[in-house]
C-alpha positions in Angstrom: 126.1 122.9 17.8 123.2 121.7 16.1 124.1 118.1 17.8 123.9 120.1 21.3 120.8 121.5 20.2 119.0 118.0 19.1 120.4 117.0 22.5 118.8 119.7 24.7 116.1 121.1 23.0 114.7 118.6 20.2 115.1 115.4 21.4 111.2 115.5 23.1 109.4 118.2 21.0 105.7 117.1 20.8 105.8 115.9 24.8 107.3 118.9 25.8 105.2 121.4 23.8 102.0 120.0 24.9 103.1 119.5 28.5 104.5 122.9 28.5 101.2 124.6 27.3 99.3 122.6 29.2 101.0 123.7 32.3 99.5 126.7 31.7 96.3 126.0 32.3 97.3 126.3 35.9 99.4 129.6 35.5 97.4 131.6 34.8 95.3 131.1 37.7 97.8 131.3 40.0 99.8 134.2 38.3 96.3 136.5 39.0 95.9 134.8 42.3 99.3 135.8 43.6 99.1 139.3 42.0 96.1 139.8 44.2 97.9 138.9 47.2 100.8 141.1 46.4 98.2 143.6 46.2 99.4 144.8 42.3 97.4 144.5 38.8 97.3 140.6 37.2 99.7 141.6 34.7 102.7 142.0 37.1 102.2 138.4 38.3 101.2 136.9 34.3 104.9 139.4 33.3 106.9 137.7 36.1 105.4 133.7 35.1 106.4 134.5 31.6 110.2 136.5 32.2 111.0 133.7 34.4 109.8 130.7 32.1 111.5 131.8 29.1 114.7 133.4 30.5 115.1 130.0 32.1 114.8 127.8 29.6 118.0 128.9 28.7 120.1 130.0 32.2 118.4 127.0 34.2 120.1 123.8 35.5 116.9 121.6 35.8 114.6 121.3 32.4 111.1 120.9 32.8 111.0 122.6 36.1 108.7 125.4 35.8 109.3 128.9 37.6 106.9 131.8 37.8 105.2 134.4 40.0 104.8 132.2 43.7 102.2 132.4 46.8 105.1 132.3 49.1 106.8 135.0 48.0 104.0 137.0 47.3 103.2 137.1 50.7 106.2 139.1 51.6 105.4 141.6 49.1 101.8 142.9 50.6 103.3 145.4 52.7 106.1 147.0 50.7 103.5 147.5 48.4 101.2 149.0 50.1 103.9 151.1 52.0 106.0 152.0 49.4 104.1 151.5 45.8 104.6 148.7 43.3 107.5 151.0 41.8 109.4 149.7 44.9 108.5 146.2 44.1 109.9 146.4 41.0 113.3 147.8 42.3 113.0 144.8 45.3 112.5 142.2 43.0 116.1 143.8 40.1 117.7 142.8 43.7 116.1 139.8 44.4 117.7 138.6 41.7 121.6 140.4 42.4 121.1 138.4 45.6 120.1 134.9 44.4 122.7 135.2 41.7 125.4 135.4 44.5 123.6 132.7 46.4 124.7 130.5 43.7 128.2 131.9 42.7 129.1 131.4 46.7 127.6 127.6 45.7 125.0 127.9 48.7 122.9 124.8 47.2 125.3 122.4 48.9 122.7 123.6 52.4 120.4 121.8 50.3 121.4 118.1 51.3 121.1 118.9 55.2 117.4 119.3 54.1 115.8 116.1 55.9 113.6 113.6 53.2 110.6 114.2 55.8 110.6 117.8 55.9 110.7 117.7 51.7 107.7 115.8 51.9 105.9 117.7 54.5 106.9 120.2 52.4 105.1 119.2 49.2 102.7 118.0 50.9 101.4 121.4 52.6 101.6 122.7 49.3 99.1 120.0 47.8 96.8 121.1 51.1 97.1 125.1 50.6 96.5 124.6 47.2 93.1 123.0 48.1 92.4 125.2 50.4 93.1 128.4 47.8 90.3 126.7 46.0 87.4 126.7 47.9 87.2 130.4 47.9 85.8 130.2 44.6 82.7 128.3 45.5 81.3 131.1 47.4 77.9 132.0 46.3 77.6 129.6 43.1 75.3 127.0 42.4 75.7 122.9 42.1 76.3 124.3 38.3 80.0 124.7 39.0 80.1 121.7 41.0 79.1 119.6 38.1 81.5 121.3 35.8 84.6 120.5 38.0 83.5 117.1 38.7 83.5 117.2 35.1 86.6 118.5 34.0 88.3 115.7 36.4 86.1 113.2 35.0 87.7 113.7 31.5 91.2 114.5 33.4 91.1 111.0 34.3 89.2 109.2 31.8 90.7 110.7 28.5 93.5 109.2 29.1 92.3 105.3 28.6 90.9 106.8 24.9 94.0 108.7 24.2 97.4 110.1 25.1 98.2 111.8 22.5 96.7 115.2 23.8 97.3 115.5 28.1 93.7 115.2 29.2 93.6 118.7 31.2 94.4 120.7 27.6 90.5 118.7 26.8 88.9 119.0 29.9 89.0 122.6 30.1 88.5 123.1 26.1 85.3 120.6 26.8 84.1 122.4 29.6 84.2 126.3 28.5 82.8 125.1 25.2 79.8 123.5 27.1 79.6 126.2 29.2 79.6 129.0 26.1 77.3 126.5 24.8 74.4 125.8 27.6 74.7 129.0 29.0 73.8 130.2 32.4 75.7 132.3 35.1 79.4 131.0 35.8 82.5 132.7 36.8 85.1 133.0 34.3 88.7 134.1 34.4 87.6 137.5 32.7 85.3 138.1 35.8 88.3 137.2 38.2 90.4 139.9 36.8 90.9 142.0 33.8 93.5 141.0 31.4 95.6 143.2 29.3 96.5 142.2 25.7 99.9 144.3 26.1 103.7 142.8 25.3 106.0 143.3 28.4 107.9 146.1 27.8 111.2 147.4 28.8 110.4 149.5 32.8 113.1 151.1 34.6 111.6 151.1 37.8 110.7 154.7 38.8 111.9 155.1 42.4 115.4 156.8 43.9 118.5 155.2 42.7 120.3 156.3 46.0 121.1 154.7 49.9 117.9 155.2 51.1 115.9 153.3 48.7 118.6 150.4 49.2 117.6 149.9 52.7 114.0 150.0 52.6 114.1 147.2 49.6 116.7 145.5 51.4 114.7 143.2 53.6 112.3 142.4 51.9 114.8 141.8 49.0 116.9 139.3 51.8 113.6 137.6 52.5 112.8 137.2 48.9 116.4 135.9 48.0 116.1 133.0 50.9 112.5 131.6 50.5 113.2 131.7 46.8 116.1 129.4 47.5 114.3 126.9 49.7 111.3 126.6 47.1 113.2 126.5 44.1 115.6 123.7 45.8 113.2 121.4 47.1 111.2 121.6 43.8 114.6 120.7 41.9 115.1 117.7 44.5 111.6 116.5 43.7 112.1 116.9 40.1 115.6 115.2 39.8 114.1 112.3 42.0 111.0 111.8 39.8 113.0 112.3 36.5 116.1 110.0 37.6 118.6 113.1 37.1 121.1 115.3 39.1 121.5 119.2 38.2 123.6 121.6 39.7 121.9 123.7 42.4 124.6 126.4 41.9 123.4 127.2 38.6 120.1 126.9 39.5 120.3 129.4 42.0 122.2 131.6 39.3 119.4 130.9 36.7 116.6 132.3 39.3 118.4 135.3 40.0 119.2 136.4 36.7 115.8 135.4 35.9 114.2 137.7 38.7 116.5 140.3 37.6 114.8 140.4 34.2 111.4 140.3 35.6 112.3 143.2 37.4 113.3 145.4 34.4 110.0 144.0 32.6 107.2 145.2 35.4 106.9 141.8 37.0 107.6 140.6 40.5 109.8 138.1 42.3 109.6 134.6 41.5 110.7 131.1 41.9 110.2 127.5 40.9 106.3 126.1 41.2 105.9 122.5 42.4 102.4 121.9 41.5 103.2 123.2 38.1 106.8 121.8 37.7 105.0 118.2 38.8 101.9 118.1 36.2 104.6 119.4 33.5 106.9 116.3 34.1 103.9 113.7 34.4 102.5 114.8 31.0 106.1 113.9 29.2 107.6 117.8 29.7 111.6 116.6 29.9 113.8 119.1 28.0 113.8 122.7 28.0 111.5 123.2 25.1 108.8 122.3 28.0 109.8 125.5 29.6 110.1 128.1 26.9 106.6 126.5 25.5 105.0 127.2 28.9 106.6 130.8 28.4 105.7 131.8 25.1 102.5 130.0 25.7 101.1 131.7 28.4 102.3 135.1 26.7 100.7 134.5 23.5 97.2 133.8 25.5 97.4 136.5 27.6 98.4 138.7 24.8 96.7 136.9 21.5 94.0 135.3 22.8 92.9 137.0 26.0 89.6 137.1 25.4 89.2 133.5 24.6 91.1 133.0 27.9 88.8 135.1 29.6 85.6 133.1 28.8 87.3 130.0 30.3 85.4 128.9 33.7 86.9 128.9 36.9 85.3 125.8 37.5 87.4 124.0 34.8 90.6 125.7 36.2 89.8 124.4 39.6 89.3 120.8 38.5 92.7 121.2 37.4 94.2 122.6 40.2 92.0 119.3 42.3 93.9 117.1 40.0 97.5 118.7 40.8 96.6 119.0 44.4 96.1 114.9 44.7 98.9 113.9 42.1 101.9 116.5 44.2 100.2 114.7 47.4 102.9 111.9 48.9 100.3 109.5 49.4 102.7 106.7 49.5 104.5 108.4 52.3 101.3 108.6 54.4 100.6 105.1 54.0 103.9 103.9 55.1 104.2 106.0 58.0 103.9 103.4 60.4 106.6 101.5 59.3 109.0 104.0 59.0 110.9 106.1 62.4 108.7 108.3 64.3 110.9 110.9 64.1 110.3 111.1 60.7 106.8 111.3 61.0 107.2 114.0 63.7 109.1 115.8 61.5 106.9 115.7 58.3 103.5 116.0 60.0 105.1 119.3 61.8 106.4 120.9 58.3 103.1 120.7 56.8 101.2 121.6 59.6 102.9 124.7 60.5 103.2 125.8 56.8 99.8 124.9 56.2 98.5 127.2 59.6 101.0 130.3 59.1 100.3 130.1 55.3 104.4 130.2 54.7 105.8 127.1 53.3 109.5 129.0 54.5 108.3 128.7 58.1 107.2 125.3 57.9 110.6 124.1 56.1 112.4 126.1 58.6 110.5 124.2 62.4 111.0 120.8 60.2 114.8 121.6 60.2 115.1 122.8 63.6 113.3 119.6 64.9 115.2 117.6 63.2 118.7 119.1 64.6 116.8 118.8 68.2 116.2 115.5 67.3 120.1 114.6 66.4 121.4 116.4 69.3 119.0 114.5 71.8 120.7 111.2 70.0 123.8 112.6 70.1 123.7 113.2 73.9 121.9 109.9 74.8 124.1 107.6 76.1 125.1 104.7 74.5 123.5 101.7 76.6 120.2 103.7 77.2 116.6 102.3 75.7 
């Protein structure tokens, strides 16, 4: 046991704890954003990042691969929501997770490997562009102020690292920067002026709605849609991860971890969630390998919210943005882009189409879903072609 435990959870402590709190830095700016797009208080979305990080550092299949509160499923909330209350959310999101643990038990991550390699990188790379995008909003009405402050914070992002790796550059960039900020002064937007945070422990919800038929089919759909975008996210993250970490891991249990994680979120006032690339990518490029980067992201985002929120609040969104800049261009498949004339046009086609219509509907689901379909198109065209044509 203790040998297993060396194995799993010890064998990368200091890179995964830093990575893992790190990693934070960029949840808890996306855990308020996609609250707000949900339409519910910031705590459901910070509640969900932190069930789902720590209840999957122990019922996950791929370590290091970060899963909270998501944009993309967020989105499908808004209207139950507003319809319905965020009581039905919560009852939405307990069967989320019933569904996404079946999704796995009926081993439905095999679909996975019919998933083209150009519609996983149109995929990641619509992501890196909505993520920009997502960012701009916060330079309405400020001054060149909070443009120096994120050109500062990448600064140090990038140069840090030729003094030092001993401490991942983003943890001192955004230390630097709200301490210069504190320090000189001056009006700036912080997290605390983005949305109140409460220094409360999840507790234990039952979700106060009607346990009968009725109920059942107004969560259902939204539960169905939930289940299935979850599923594409989370397995096209896990690809990316294994790729850039050299592993395989079972998508079956995967798929089991997420919905048993949802199903705890549910029980603990948070919503439906699902793995993060941005996040699960800046965790494995700062050393997170092992599962200790996950629960450290967990209890580490809980512990600021709850212990330090108002330190947390008097961080600048400028310094959160220059990190969210940073993960924007390292998720980015530059490489890809470069190389695209020497590689098929039909992969181009395909990848150019996935970002672009998950980048103009907003829903990376959709844009996964037209790079499949034009794919198959594309196979049945070849298929039908005949053999001596040009």
């Amino acid at each position: 046991m203790l040998q297993r435990l060396k194995g799993v959870w010890l064998f990368n402590v200091r890179a995964d704890v830093l990575a893992g709190l790190t990693a934070t830095l960029a949840l808890i700016p996306d855990s308020i954003a996609f609250s707000f797009i949900a339409g519910v208080n910031p705590m459901v979305g910070v509640y969900a990042s932190v069930c789902m990080l720590i209840v999957l550092s122990v019922f996950g299949a791929r370590p290091a691969m970060l899963s909270a509160a998501a944009g993309s499923m967020a989105v499908l909330m808004t209207s139950l929501v507003l319809n319905h209350g965020v009581e039905y959310l919560f009852a939405a999101t307990l069967l989320t997770g019933i569904l996404q643990w079946l999704m796995g038990v009926l081993k439905m991550g095999r679909w996975m490997n019919y998933v083209p390699h150009a519609v996983v990188i149109g995929f990641i790379n619509a992501l890196a562009i909505l993520i920009f995008l997502s960012q701009l909003k916060y330079f309405h009405g400020e001054s060149w102020w909070m443009g120096l402050i994120v050109v500062g914070t990448l600064a140090i992002i990038y140069l840090w690292p030729k003094v030092t790796k001993a401490i991942p550059s983003p943890l001192i960039a955004v230390t630097a920067m709200t301490v210069l900020t504190l320090f000189l002064g001056g009006a700036m937007t912080t997290v605390g002026d983005i949305a109140p945070l409460t220094a409360a422990w999840p507790t234990l919800h039952i979700p106060q709605v009607a346990w009968n038929l009725q109920t059942l089919f107004i969560i259902l759909p939204y539960s169905l849609s939930l289940a299935i975008v979850g599923y594409f996210e989370t397995l096209l993250t896990q690809n990316l991860i294994d790729e850039r970490t050299g592993t395989v891991t079972s998508k079956e249990k995967e798929m089991k971890g997420q919905g048993i994680a949802n199903f705890v979120s549910g029980w603990f006032g948070g919503m439906a969630g699902c793995a993060l690339v941005a996040e699960s990518v800046i965790n494995t490029k700062l050393g997170g390998r092992g599962r200790l980067s996950n629960l450290a992201a967990g209890v580490g985002l809980l512990l600021l919210i709850v212990a330090f929120g108002k330190v947390v609040a008097l961080i600048p969104m400028a310094a959160l943005i220059g990190v969210m800049l940073m993960v924007c261009y390292e998720i980015f498949d530059w490489k890809y882009v470069w190389a695209m004339r020497r590689k098929p046009k039909s992969d181009g086609v395909i990848m150019v189409m996935t970002a672009a219509v998950s980048v103009v509907t907003r829903d990376l689901a959709k844009g996964v879903a037209v790079g499949v379909a034009i794919h198959l198109i594309m196979l049945l065209y070849r298929s039908r072609k005949p053999a001596n044509a040009v």
